[in-house]
N, C-alpha and C positions, 0 to 999 in steps of 0.2 A: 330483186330490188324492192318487191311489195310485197312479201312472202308472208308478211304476219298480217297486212288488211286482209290477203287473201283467206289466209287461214280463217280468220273473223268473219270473213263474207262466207265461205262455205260452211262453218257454223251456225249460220243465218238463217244458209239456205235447206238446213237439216230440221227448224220449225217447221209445224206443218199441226193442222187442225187435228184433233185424235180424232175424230167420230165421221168428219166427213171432210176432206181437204180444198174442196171444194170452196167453203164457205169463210176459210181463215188467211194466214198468213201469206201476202201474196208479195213474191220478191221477184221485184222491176232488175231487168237486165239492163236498159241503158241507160245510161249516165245521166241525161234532164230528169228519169222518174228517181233513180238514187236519189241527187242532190234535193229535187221535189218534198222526198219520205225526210230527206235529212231536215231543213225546215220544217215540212209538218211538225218533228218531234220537237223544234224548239217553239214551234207557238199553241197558245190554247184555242185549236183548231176546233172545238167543239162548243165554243162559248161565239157568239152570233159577230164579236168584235173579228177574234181570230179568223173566224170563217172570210168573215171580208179582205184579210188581210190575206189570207193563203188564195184565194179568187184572182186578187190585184199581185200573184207574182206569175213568171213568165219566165219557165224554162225550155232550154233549145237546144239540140247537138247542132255546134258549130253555129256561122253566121248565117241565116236563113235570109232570100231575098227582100223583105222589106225592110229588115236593119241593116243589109251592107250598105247602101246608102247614108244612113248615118253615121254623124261622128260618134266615136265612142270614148269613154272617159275613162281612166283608171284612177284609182283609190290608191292612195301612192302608200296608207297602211297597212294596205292588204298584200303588198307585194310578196313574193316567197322572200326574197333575197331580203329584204327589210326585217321581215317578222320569224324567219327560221334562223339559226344559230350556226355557221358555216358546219358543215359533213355531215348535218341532219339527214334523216332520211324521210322520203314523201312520197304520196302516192299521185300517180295522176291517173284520174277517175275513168276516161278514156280506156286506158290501157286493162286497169282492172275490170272493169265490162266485159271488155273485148275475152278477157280472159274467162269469164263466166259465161259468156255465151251470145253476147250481145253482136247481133249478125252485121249489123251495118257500120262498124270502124273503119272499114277500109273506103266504102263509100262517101264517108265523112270527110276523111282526109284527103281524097279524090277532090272532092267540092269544095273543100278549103284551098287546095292547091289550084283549081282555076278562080276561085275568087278573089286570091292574093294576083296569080297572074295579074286580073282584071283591073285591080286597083293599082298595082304598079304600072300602068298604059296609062289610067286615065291620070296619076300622079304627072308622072312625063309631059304629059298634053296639057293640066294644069302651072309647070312651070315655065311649059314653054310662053307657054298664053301670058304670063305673069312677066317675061323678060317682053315679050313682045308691048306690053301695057307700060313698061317703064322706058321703052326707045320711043315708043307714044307721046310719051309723056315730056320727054325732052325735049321732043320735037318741037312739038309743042309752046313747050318753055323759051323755046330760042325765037319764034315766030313771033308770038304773042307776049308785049312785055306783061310782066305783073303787077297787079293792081296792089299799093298798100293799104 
């Protein structure tokens, strides 16, 4: 399915410093440091604007506990299904990691999978609470006439 980023990722990972390896190319195996390097390379990370501006981003595998609480928004032109061309082919960055070496995927999707759990309870428990606010509400409505 990803056979040709792969190819490209392990060509990547074939640079390496002549004199001492130590000091050069260094290739991040999971997905936040990838996507990370991939911005570094579109902004001018060396000039004191860029620099602020690669400081103020914020990448994570998966939803970490102080953002699953928040809502989250999607960019409805970033979608795949929008912006790729139907039988396209794509990579999901996850998968290619995992495939290079990146040890925690399975952990990942462990914690995604109780976090989804967790929000579909407290989803439940917020509608219930929402019908229970609207028989409230009637009640209400029927006791007490309305003011115009």
């Amino acid at each position: 399915r990803f056979i040709r980023n792969k190819m490209k990722f392990l060509r990547f990972l074939n640079k390496k410093h002549m004199t001492n390896p130590k000091r050069g190319h260094f290739h991040y195996r999971s997905p936040h440091k990838i996507f990370w390097r991939v911005v570094r390379g579109m902004l001018p990370y060396k000039t004191n604007r860029g620099a602020k501006a690669l400081q103020r981003l914020r990448c994570v595998d998966g939803i970490p506990p102080p953002f699953d609480r928040k809502k989250r928004f999607c960019n409805p032109s970033s979608l795949r299904n929008l912006r790729l061309a139907p039988g396209r082919r794509y990579t999901v960055l996850g998968e290619l990691s995992h495939e290079m070496g990146w040890k925690h995927f399975e952990l990942v999707k462990e914690l995604e999978a109780k976090r989804k759990e967790k929000s579909a309870l407290w989803w439940q428990k917020k509608q219930q609470l929402k019908k229970l606010q609207v028989a409230a509400t009637a009640i209400v409505d029927q006791i007490i006439p309305k003011i115009n």
